[in-house]
C-alpha positions in Angstrom: -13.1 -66.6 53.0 -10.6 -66.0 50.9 -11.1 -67.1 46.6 -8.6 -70.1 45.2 -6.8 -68.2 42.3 -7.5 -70.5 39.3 -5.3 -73.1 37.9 -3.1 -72.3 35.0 -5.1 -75.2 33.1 -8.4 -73.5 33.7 -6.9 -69.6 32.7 -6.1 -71.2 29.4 -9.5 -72.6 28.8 -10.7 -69.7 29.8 -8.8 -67.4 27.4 -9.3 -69.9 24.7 -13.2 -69.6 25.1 -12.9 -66.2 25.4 -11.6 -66.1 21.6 -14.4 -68.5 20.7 -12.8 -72.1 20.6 -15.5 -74.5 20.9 -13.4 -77.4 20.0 -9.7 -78.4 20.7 -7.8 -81.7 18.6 -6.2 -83.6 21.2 -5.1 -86.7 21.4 -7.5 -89.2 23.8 -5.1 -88.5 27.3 -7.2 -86.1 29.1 -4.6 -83.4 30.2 -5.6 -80.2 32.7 -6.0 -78.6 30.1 -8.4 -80.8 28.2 -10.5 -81.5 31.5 -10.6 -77.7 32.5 -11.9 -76.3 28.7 -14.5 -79.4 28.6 -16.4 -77.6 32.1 -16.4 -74.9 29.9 -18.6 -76.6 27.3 -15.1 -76.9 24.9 -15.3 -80.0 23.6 -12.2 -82.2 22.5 -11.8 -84.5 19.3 -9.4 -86.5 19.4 -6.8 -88.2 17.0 -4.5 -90.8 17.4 -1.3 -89.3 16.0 0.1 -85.5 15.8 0.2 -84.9 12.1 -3.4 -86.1 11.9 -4.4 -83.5 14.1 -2.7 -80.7 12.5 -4.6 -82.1 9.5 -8.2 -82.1 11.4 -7.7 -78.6 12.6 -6.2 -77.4 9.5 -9.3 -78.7 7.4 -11.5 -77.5 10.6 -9.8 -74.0 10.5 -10.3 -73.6 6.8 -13.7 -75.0 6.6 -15.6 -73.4 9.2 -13.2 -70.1 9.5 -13.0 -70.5 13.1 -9.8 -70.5 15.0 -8.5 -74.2 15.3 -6.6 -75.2 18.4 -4.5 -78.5 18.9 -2.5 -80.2 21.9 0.1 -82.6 21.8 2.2 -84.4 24.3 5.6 -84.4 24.8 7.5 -88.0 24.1 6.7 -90.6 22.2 3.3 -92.5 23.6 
């Protein structure tokens, strides 16, 4: 039986956990990406527009030291 090379959603949760990202700011649609890191115990907090979320992981990243990670989508909502 041959092994299903992984998605391109779930190589980028993987790196991302790899580098220690235990949270990503995202806003509430759940993209691949969001779904693949949260079966990796990454979990998502969301925000409702994109400048709030550069502010969240911005105050995040600062406060804690960690790295902060945040997705967006592309077009207006």
């Amino acid at each position: 039986m041959t092994e299903i090379e992984p998605t391109v959603a779930v190589t980028i949760a993987r790196a991302l956990s790899r580098h220690g990202v235990k949270f990503i700011f995202g806003q509430s649609l759940p993209s691949a990406v969001i779904l693949a890191a949260e079966e990796i115990g990454i979990r998502q907090i969301a925000y409702r527009q994109e400048n709030m979320g550069g502010a969240m992981a911005d105050g995040f990243a600062r406060a804690s030291g960690q790295v902060a990670v945040v997705t967006a989508q592309n077009g207006p909502a």
